[in-house]
C-alpha positions as CSV (number, residue, x, y, z in Angstrom):
1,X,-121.8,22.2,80.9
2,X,-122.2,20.2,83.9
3,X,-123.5,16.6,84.2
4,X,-125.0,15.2,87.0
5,X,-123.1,11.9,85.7
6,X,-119.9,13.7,86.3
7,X,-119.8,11.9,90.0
8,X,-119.7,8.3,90.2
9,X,-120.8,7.5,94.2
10,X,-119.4,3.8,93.9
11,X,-115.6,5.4,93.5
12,X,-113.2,5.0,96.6
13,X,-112.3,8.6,95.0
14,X,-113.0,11.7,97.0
15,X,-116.4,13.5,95.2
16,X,-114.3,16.6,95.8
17,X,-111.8,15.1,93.4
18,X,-113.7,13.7,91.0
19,X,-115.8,17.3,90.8
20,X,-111.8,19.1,89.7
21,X,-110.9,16.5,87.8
22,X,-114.3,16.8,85.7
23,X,-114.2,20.5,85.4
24,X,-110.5,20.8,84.9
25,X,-110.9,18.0,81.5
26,X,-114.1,20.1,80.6
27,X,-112.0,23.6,80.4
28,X,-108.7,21.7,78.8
29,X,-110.8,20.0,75.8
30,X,-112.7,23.3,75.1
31,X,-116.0,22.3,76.0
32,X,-116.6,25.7,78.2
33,X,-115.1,28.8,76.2
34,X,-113.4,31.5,78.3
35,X,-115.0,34.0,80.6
36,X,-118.0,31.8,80.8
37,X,-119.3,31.5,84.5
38,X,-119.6,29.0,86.6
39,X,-123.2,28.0,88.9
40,X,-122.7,30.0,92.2
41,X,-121.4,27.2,94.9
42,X,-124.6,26.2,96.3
43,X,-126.5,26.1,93.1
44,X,-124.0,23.5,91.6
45,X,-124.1,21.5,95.0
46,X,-128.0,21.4,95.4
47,X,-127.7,19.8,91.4
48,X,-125.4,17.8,92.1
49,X,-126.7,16.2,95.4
50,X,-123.4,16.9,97.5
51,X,-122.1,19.0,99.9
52,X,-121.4,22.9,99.1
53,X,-117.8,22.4,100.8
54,X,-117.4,19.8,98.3
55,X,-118.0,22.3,95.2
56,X,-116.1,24.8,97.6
57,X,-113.2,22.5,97.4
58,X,-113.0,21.7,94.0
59,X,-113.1,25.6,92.8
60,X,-110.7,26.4,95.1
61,X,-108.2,23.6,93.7
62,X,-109.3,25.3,90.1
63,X,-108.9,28.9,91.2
64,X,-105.3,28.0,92.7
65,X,-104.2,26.0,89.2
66,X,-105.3,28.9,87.5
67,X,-107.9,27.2,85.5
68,X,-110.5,29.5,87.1
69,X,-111.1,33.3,87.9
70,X,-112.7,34.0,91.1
71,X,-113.2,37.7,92.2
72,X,-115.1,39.4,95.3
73,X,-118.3,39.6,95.2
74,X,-118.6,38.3,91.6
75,X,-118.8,35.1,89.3
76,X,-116.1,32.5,89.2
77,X,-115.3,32.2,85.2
78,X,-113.3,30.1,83.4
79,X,-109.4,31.8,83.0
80,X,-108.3,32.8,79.7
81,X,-105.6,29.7,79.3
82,X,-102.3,30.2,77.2
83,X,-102.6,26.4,75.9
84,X,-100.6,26.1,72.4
85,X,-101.3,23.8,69.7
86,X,-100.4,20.2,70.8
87,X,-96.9,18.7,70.8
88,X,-96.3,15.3,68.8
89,X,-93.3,13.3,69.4
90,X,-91.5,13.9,66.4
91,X,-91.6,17.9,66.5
92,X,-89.5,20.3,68.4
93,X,-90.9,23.0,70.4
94,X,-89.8,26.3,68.5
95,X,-87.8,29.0,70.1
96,X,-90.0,31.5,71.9
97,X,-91.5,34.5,70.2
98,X,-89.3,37.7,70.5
99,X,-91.5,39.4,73.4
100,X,-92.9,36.9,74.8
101,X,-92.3,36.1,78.7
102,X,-90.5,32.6,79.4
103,X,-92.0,30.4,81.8
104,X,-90.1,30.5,85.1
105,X,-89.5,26.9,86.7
106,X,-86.7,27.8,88.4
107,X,-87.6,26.5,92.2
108,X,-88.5,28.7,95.7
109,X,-91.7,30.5,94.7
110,X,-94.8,28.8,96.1
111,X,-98.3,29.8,94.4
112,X,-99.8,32.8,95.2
113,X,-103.0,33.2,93.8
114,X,-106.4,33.2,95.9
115,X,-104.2,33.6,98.6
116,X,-106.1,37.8,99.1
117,X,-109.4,35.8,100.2
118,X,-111.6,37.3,102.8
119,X,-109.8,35.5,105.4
120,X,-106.6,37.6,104.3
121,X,-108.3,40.7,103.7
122,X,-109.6,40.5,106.8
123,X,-106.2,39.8,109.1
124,X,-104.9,42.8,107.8
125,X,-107.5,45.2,107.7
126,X,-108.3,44.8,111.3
127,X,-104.0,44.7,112.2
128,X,-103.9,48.3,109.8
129,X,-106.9,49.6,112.1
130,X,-104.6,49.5,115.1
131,X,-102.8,52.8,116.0
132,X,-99.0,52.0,116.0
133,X,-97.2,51.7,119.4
134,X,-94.9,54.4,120.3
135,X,-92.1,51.7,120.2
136,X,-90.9,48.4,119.4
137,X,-92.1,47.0,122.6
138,X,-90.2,43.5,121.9
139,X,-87.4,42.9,120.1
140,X,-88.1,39.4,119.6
141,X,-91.3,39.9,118.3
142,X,-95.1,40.6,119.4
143,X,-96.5,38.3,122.0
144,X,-99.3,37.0,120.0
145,X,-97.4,36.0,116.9
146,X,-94.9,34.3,119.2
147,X,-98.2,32.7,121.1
148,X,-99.6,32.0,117.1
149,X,-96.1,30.6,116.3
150,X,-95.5,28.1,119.4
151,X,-99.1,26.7,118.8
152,X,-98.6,26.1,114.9
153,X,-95.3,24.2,115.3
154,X,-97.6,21.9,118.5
155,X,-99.8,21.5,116.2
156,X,-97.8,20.6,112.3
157,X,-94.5,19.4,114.6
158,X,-95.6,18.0,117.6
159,X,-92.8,20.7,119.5
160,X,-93.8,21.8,122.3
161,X,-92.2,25.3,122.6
162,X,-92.1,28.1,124.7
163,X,-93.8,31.3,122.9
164,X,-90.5,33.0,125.2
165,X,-88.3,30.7,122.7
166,X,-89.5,32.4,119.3
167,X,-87.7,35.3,117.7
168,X,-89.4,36.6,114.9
169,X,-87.3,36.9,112.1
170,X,-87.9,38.6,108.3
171,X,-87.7,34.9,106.8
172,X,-84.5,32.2,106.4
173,X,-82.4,34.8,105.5
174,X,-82.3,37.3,108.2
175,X,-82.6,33.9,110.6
176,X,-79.7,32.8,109.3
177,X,-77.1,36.3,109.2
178,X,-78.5,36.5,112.4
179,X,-77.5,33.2,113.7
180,X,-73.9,34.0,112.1
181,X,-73.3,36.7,113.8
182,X,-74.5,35.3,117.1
183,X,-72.9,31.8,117.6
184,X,-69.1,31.8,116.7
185,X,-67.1,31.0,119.6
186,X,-64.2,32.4,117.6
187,X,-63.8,34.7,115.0
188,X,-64.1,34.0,112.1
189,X,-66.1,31.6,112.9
190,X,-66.9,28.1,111.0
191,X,-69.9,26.8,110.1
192,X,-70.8,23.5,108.2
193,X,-72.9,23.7,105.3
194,X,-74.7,20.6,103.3
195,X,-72.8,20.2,100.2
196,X,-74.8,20.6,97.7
197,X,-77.1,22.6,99.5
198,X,-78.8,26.4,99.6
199,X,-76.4,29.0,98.0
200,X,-77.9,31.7,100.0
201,X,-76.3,30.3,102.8
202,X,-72.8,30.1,102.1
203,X,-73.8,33.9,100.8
204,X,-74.6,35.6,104.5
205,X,-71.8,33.7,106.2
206,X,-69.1,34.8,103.5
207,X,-70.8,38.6,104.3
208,X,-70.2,38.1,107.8
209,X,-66.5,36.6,107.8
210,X,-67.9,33.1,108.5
211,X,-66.1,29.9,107.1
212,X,-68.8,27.4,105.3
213,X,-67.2,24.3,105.3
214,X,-68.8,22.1,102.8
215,X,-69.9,18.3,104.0
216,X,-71.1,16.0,101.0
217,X,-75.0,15.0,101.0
218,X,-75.7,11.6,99.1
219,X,-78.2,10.7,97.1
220,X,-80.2,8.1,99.3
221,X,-79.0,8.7,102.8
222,X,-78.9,12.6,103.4
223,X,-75.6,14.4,105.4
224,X,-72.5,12.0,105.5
225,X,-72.3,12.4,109.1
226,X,-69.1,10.1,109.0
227,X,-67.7,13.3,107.5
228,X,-69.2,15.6,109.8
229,X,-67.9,13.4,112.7
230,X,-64.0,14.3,111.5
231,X,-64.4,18.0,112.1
232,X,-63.8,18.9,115.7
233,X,-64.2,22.8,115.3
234,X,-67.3,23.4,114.1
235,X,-69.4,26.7,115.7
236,X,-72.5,25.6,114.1
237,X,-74.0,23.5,111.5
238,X,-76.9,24.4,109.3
239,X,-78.9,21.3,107.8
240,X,-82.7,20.2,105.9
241,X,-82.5,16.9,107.6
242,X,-86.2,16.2,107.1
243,X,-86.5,16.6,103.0
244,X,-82.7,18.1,101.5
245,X,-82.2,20.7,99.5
246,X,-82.2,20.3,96.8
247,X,-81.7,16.2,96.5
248,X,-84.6,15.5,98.5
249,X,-82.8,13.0,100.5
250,X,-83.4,12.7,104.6
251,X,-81.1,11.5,107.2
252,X,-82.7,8.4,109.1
253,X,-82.9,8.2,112.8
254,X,-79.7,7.0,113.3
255,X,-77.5,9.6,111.4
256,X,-80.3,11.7,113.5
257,X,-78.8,10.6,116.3
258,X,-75.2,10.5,115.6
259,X,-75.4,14.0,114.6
260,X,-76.9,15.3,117.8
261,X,-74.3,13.2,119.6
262,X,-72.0,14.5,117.7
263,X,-72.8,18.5,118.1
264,X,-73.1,17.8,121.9
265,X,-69.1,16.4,122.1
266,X,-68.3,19.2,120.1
267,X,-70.7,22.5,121.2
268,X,-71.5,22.7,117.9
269,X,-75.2,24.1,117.8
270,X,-77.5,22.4,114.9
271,X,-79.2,25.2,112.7
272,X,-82.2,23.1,111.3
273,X,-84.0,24.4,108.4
274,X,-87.2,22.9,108.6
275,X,-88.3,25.0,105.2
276,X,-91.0,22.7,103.3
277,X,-92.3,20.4,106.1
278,X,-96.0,21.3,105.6
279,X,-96.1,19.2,102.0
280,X,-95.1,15.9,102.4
281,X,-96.1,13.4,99.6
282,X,-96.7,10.0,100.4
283,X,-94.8,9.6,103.2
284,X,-95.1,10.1,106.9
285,X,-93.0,13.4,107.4
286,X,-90.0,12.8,110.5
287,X,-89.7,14.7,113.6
288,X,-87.6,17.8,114.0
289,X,-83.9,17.3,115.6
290,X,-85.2,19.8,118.6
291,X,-87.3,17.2,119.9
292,X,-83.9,14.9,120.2
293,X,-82.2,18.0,121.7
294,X,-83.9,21.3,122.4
295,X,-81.2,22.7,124.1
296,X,-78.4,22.2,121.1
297,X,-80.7,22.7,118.2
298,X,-82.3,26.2,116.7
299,X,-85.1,25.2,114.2
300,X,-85.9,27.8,111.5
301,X,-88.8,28.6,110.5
302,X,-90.9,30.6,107.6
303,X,-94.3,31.5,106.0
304,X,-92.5,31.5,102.5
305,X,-93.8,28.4,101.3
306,X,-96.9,28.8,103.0
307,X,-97.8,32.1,101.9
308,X,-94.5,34.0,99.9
309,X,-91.1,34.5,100.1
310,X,-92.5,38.6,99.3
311,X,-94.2,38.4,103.2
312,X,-90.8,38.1,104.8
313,X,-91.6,36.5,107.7
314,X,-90.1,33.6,109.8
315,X,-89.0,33.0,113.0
316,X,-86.0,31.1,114.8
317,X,-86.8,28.7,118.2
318,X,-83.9,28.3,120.4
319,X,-83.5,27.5,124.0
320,X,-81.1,28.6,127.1
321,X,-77.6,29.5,126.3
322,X,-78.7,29.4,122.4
323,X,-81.7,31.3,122.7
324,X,-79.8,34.1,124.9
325,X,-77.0,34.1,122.1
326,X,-79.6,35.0,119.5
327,X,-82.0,37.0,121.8
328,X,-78.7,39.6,122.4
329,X,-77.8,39.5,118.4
330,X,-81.7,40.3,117.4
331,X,-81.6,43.1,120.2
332,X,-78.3,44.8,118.8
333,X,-79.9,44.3,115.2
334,X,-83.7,45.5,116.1
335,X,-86.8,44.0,114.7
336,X,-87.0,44.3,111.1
337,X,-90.5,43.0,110.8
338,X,-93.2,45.3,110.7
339,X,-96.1,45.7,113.7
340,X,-98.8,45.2,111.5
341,X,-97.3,42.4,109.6
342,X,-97.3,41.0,113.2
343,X,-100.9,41.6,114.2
344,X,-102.0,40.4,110.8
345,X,-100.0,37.3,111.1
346,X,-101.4,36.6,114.5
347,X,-104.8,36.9,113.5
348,X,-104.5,34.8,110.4
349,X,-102.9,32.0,112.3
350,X,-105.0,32.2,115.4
351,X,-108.5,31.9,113.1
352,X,-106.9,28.5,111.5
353,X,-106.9,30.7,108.0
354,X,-103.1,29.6,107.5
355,X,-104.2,25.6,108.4
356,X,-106.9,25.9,106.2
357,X,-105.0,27.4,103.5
358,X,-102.4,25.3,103.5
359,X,-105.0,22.3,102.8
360,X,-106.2,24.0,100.0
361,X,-102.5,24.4,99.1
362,X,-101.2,20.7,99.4
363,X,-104.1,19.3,97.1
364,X,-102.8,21.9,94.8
365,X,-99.4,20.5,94.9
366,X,-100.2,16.9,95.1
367,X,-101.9,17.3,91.6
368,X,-99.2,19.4,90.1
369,X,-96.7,16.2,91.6
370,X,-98.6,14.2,89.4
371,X,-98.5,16.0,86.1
372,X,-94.6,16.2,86.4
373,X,-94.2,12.4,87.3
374,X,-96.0,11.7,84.0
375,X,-94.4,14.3,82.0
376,X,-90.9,13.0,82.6
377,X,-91.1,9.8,83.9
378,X,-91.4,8.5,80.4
379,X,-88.4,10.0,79.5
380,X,-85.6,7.2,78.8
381,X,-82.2,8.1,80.4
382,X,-83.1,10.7,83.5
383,X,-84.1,9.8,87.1
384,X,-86.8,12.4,88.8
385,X,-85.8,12.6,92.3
386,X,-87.0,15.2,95.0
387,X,-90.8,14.1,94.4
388,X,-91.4,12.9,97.9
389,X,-92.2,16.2,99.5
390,X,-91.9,20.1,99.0
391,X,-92.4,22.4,95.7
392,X,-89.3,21.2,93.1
393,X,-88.0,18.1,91.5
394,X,-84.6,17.2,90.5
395,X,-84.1,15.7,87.6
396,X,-80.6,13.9,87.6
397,X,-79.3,13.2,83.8
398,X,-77.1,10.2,84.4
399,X,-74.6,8.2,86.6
400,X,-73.3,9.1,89.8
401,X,-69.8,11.0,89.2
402,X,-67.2,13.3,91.3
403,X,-67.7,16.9,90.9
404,X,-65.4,19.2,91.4
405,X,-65.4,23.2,91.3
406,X,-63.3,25.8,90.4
407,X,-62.3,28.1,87.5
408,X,-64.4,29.7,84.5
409,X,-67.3,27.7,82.7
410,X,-68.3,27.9,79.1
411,X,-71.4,26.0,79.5
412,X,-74.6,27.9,79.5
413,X,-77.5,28.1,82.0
414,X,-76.7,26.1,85.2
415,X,-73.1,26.9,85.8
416,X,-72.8,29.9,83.6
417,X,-69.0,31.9,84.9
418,X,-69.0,31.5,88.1
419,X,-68.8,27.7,89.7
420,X,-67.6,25.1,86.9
421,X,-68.4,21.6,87.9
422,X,-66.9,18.5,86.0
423,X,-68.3,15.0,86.4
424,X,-65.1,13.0,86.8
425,X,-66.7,9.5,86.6
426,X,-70.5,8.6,84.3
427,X,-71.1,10.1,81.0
428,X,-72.7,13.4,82.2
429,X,-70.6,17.0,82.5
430,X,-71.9,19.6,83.8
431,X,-71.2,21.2,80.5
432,X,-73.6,19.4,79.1
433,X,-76.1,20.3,82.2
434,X,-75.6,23.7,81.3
435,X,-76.1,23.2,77.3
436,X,-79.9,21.6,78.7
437,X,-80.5,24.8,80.8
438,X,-79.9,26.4,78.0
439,X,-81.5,24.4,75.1
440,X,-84.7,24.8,77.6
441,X,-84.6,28.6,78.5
442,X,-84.3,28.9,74.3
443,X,-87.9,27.2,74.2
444,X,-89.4,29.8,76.7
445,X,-89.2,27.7,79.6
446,X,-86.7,28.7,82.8
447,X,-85.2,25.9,84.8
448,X,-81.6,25.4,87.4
449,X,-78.4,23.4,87.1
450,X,-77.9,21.2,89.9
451,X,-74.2,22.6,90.0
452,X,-75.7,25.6,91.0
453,X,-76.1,24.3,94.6
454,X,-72.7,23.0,94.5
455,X,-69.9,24.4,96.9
456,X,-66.8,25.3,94.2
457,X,-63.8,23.6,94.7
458,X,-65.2,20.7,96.8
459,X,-65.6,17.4,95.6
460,X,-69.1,15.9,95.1
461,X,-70.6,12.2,94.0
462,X,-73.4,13.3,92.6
463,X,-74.7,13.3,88.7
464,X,-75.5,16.4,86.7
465,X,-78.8,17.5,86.3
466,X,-81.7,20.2,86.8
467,X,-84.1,21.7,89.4
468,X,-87.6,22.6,88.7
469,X,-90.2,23.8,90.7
470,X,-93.9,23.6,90.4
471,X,-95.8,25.0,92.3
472,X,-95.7,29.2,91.2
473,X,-97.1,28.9,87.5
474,X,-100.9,28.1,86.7
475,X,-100.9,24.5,85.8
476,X,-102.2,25.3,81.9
477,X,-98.3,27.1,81.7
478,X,-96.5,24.2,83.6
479,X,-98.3,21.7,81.6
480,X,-96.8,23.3,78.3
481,X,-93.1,24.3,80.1
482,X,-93.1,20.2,81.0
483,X,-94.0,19.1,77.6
484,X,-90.4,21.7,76.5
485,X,-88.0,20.3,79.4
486,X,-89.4,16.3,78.4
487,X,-88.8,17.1,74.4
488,X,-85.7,18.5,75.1
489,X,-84.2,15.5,77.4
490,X,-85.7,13.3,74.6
491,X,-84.1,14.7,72.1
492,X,-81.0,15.0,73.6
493,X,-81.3,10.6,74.1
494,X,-82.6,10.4,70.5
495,X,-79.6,12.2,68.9
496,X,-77.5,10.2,70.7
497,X,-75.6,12.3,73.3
498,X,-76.5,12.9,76.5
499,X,-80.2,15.1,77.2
């Protein structure tokens, strides 16, 4: 099965690389049948002449992309792959068999799988082993995670923090209600929100009698901060300044700068999300606004994209009059994240296990980058945008345009009755955004409407279009849920209507 001649030494390309890409074109063409095993580690290394951590590497990439099967204490086989016949250009995917699960793309699941290694088995066994205190002790969290979480962000941020400055938090969510219910000045309070942006926010503050007033995000330049400069009365503003959700666009350091300027003449405090900072692709990632202003900004943090959204566990780092704000609201609330969570949270971060498995993690996602570039790139007629860092893609179907919300929807999919969206300028509706939802959850594959993330009822330049994400399904079923959305779009261009 495996060639010596598989490595070529006079490559600029990584052996570890060329090692997965040789195994991963051996399983796809059939040449190693299913449940076949693989040469232990350092069997295939001593063959090959290289390194065991290069071997290590490469079935680690495999084992996370699903093309391999690795279990304690045993073999690693080839997977069992649910690869379909092969797709010409002229046919249409058929509709998927009665029964048969779709293949979600919808974005904000990370991949899970090989993340129960020894390293994780380990953290937690040793955190159950503790007896349980009589008490919460801290209502901001254990001192070693704190300790843990301080060193991380020194380490992937460059912050220097005070472990006395992180509440632990049970993920974005409960960082955000409880920064709601902590910061108005006023009640209700207002907050801004990036427009389009996370529909979980707007969510918790309308739960907690908060105003989200929405403030456009372009295309190219991030947060129009000329339109966060005209409100006056802001309590807080919650933004992804380093890679937007979902657009993918970043403010520069000179709207960075404005906007701090702007939240100090105002007392508005800056809720930054810094939610998929760890994958960057291809470019050098920017610094958090707390190091421009750790006294004015809170910076929000999680393992979800690291680990799962299913750990529920973040935390929130905020200074003086901020931090004591928070502090008080997380006291009144109590800790909702477990001890041994905690403990085993520590211990995984303290050992490097989190460092080393986000590595693992970002070559993952780099190849998984690749294979939807060249899956809809070659589409005529559709921009993918969103592709320079984190785990989703947007792909926008035409021409800038003013949206609009408000009233009932028709349209299938992305905007389904809730939040209608019409494109009042380009050829694209969000109508027809929905109809390509739908036309692609019809072929088995699940996907979002960019409208989705719009704020109803407030006006938008931005095109219709959809969100993917790519990093939860083994690559054999994104490879086959790509090759749907790209027929779809194309036929939608070849008929002669919009995708």
């Amino acid at each position: 099965m495996i060639s010596s001649g598989i490595l070529d030494r006079s490559s600029p390309v990584p052996l570890h690389v060329q090692l997965t890409h040789g195994l991963r074109s051996a399983i796809v063409a059939g040449r190693v049948a299913a449940g076949e095993a693989l040469p232990s580690t350092r069997s295939l290394a001593d063959d090959l002449g290289v390194a065991r951590g290069t071997v290590v590497a490469a079935y680690e990439t495999l084992v996370g992309e699903g093309y391999l099967t690795a279990r304690p204490g045993g073999r690693t086989t080839i997977a069992a792959l649910p690869l379909g016949p092969a797709v010409t250009a002229d046919a249409v995917t058929p509709l998927r068999p009665p029964g048969e699960a779709a293949i979600d793309l919808r974005p904000g699941r990370p991949g899970t799988r090989g993340l129960a290694d020894a390293a994780w088995r380990s953290a937690w066994r040793r955190a159950s082993a503790l007896d349980p205190d009589a008490d919460v002790r801290d209502d901001t969290g254990h001192p070693a995670l704190r300790e843990e979480i301080a060193r991380h962000l020194g380490r992937t941020r460059g912050l220097a923090v005070d472990p006395s400055d992180v509440i632990v938090t049970a993920g974005t969510s409960d960082a955000l209600l409880l920064a709601a219910l902590a910061l108005p000045a006023r009640r209700p309070g207002r907050f801004g929100v990036e427009n389009p942006g996370y529909p979980r926010v707007r969510t918790i503050l309308s739960r907690v009698g908060v105003e989200a007033v929405p403030l456009p995000v372009t295309l190219d330049g991030g947060l129009d901060v000329d339109a966060v400069e005209r409100h006056r009365d802001l309590d807080a503003i919650v933004v992804t300044p380093h890679h937007h959700y979902p657009l993918g666009s970043r403010m520069d350091a000179t709207a960075r700068a404005r906007l701090i300027s702007w939240a100090r003449e105002t007392g508005a405090v800056v809720i930054e999300d810094d939610y998929d900072s760890e994958f960057p692709h291809g470019r050098a990632p920017l610094p958090p606004l707390r190091l421009l202003d750790s006294q004015g900004v809170a910076l929000i943090g999680t393992v979800s994209k690291l680990l799962s959204p299913a750990v529920r566990c973040g935390w929130i780092i905020a200074s003086g009059a901020v931090r004591e704000r928070l502090g008080d609201a997380r006291a009144d609330l109590d800790l909702p994240v477990s001890a041994v969570l905690q403990h085993a949270l520590a211990l995984y971060l303290g050992e490097g296990s989190l460092a080393r498995h986000t590595a693992r993690r970002r070559r993952d996602y780099r190849h998984r980058r690749r294979l939807v570039l060249e899956a809809l790139e070659r589409v005529d007629g559709v921009e993918v945008a969103a592709m320079n860092g984190g785990l989703h893609a947007v792909v926008l179907l035409g021409g800038g345009g003013s949206c609009e919300g408000g009233g009932g929807c028709e349209g299938g999919g992305g905007c389904g009755q809730r939040d209608r969206a019409v494109v009042r300028k380009g050829t694209h509706s969000v109508e027809q955004e929905g109809a390509v939802v739908a036309a692609i959850a019809e072929r088995g594959v699940l996907v979002s409407g960019l409208s989705e993330y719009v704020v109803p009822g407030a006006p938008i330049d931005i095109p219709a279009g959809i969100v993917l994400g790519y990093a939860e399904p083994t690559t054999p079923q994104m490879v086959q849920a790509l090759a749907v959305v790209a027929e779809v779009l194309a036929a939608g261009r070849t008929a002669g209507g919009s995708p």
